[in-house]
N, C-alpha and C positions, 0 to 999 in steps of 0.2 A: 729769537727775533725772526730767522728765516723759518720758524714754523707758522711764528705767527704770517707773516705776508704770505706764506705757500696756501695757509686756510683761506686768507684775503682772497685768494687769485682764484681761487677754486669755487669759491662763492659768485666772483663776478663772473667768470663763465657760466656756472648755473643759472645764472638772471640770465645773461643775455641767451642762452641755449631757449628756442621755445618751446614752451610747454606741452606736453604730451597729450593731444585732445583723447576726449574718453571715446569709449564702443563708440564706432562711425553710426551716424543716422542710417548712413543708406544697408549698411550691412544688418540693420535692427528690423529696419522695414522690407528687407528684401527674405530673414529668417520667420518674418510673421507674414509675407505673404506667400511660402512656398506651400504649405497647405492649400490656400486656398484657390491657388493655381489647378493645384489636382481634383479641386474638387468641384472647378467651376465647368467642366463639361455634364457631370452630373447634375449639378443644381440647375442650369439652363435648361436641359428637358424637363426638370420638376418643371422650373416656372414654365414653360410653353405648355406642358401637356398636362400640366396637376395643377397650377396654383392661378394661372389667368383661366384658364375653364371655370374653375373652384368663383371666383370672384364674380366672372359672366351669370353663371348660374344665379347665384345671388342675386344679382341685379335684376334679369328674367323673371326672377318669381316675384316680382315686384311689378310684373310687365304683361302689357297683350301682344304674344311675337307673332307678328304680321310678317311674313318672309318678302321681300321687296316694295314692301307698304311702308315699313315704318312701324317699330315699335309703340304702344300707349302705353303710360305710366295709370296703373290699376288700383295702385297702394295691396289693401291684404285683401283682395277680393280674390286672388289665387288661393291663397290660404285658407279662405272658408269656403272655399266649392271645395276644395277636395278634401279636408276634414269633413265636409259635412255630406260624403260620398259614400253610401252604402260599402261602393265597393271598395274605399279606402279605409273603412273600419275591418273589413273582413279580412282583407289582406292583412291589415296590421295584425290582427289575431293569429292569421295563419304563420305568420312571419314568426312572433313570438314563440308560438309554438314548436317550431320545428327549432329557435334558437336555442329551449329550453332543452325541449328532448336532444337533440345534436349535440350539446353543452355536458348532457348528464351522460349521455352514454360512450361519448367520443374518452370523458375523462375517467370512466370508472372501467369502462374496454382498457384503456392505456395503462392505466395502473395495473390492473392484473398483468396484461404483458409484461409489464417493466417490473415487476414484482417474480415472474416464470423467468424471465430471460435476463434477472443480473446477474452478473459475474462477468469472471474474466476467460473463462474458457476459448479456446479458437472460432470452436465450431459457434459460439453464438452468435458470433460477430455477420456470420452467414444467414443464417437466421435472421437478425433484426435487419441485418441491408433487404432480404428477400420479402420480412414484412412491412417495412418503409415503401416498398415499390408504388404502392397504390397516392402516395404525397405525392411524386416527384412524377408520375402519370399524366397528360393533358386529360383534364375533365371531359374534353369530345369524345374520347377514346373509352373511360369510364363512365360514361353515360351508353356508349353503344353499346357496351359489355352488358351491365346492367338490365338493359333495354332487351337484349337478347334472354339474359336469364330469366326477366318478368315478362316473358313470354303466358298470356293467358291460358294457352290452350292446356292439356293436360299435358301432351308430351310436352312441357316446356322444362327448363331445368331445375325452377325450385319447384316447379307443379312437380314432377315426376320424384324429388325428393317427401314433399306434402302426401303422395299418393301412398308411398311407402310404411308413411306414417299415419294413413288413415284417415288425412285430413285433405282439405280441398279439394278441385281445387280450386284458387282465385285468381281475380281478377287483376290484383295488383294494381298498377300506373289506371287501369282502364276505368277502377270505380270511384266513384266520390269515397267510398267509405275508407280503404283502404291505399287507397294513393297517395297522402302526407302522410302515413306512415311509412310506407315503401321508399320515400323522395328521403324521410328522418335516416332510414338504415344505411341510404347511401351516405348520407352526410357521417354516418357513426363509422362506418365500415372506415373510409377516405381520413375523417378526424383521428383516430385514435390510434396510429404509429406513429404519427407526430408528438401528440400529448405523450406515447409512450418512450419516446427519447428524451422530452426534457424533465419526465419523470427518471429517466436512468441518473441525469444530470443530476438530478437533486438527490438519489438514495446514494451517491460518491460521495456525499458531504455529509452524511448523519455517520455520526461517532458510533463506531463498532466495538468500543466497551460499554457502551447501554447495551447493545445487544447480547455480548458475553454477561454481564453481570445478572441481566432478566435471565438469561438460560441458567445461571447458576443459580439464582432464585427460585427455579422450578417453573419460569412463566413459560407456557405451551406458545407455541407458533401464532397463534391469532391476536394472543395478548401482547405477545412481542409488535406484530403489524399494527395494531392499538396504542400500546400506549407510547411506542419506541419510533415507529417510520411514520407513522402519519401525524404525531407532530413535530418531525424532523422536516417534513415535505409540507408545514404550511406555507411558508413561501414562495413555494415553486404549483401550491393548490392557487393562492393570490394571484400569481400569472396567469396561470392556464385559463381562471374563470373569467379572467378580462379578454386573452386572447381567443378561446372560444365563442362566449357572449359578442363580441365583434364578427367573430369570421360568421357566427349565426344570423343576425341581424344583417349582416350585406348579401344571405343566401339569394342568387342569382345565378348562378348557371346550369348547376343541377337540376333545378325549375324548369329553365330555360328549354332545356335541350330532353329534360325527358317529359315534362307533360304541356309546356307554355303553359302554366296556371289552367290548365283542364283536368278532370273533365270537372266541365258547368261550372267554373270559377272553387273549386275545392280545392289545389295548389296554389292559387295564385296570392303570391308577396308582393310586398313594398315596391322593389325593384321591378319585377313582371309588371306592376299595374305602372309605373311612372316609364315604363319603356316604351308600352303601349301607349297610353296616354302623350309621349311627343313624338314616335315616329310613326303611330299607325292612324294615330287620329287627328293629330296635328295642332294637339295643347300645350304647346311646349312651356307656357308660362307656369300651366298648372303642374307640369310633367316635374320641372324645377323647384316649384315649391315644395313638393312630396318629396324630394332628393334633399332639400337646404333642411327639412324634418327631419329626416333619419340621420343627416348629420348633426346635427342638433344634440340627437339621441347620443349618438355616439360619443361625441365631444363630453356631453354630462358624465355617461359612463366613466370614462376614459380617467375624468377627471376624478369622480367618487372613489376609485380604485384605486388613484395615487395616493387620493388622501387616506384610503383607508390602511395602505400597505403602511403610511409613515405613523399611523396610532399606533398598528402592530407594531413595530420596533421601538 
């Protein structure tokens, strides 16, 4: 009988005790906004300096910019002056071009590096920092270098190597014929330690008993890089072709700084021609329009490549 009234009492204290509330709100809301405390000095420059420009522009190419007159709404009449601008067809060619070559050489350069220089060795690790150097360079700095080497004359530095070899010398930056080539080499030279590190990245992760088992099969060295690493490194060839094909397509400074789209318009891009076009001649609507295209471009790309990486898996 006193057990029973002892459970009684013990129950009515449990009722009257109150109830234990679950995880506080504020401590739920305070763990899901501490990210985004760290992150909100970063996002705020996005939006100040990347994503309200990004929106203006837009608008703009939709616009006649009158600088203290007042904008006019155009609709697409930006759009088809400068598609249908000699010089904005050429540029796009040239752009291409230099995307493609820059794209193929930046990644077949890298791979042989990263193909010479894997391992674990000490000494290579000096090595690839010493051929990484040209990424992590300011482009003004590699352009004056550059600029110094494609010196025309004969003593110049690749002239006096050409001379050696019986050849030239050229012109280099100086000729229509030969100067988007010389603009491609800079881009390959500058592209291809990069492409060569995250190709390092990707030969860490192909199984080195494919490798041993081809070798014991009798497969010589090329058949090994055939049939064993290069389809080990298709998914890191899927990155490279998206982020090269971009970093080609926004070519702009190399341009820039070693010929401004000369001579006689044989360099000049996308970006070159929309630069000119709103700060030297003062078309800024059109200048936007040509900029909200290559985004455009970009965006499609950007998007075909995700979808194409998720058929591959």
């Amino acid at each position: 009988m006193a057990v029973t009234e002892a459970r009684a009492a013990s129950r009515k204290a449990q009722a009257r005790r109150p109830a234990r509330p679950a995880a506080p709100v504020r401590s739920r809301l305070r763990r899901g906004a501490t990210p985004w405390l760290f992150l909100a000095p970063a996002l705020l420059l996005f939006l100040y300096f990347k994503f309200i420009p990004m929106a203006q522009a837009v608008r703009m190419s939709f616009q006649e910019v009158r600088p203290f007159l007042g904008n006019t709404y155009v609709g697409g009449e930006n759009y088809a002056e400068i598609t249908g601008s000699s010089d904005f067809g050429a540029a796009v060619w040239h752009t291409v071009v230099l995307a493609v070559a820059t794209t193929a050489g930046s990644i077949l350069l890298g791979l042989a590096l990263a193909l010479l220089l894997e391992g674990q060795t000490r000494s290579l690790w000096f090595i690839r920092s010493a051929i990484f150097l040209p990424v992590v360079t300011a482009m003004a700095v590699v352009a004056e270098v550059w600029r110094v080497m494609y010196y025309p004359a004969e003593g110049g530095a690749l002239n006096s190597v050409l001379g050696v070899l019986g050849l030239g010398p050229s012109e280099f930056l100086n000729s229509p014929d030969s100067s988007l080539a010389s603009i491609a080499f800079v881009g390959i030279w500058r592209g291809a330690p990069y492409d060569m590190m995250i190709f390092l990245a990707g030969l860490a992760g192909v199984d080195r008993v494919l490798y041993e088992a081809s070798a014991v099969d009798g497969a010589s060295r090329w058949r090994r890089i055939w049939h064993v690493t290069l389809p080990g490194l298709r998914p890191v060839f899927a990155i490279l072709l998206t982020l090269a094909a971009i970093r080609g397509l926004r070519i702009f400074t190399e341009v820039f700084l070693l010929t401004n789209g000369g001579p006689d318009g044989s360099t000049e891009v996308l970006l070159t021609l929309t630069y000119k076009l709103g700060l030297e001649r003062n078309e800024l609507g059109v200048a936007a329009a040509g900029t909200v295209l290559l985004f455009v471009v970009l965006l499609v790309l950007t998007v075909a490549s995700r979808l194409r990486r998720r058929e591959v898996r």
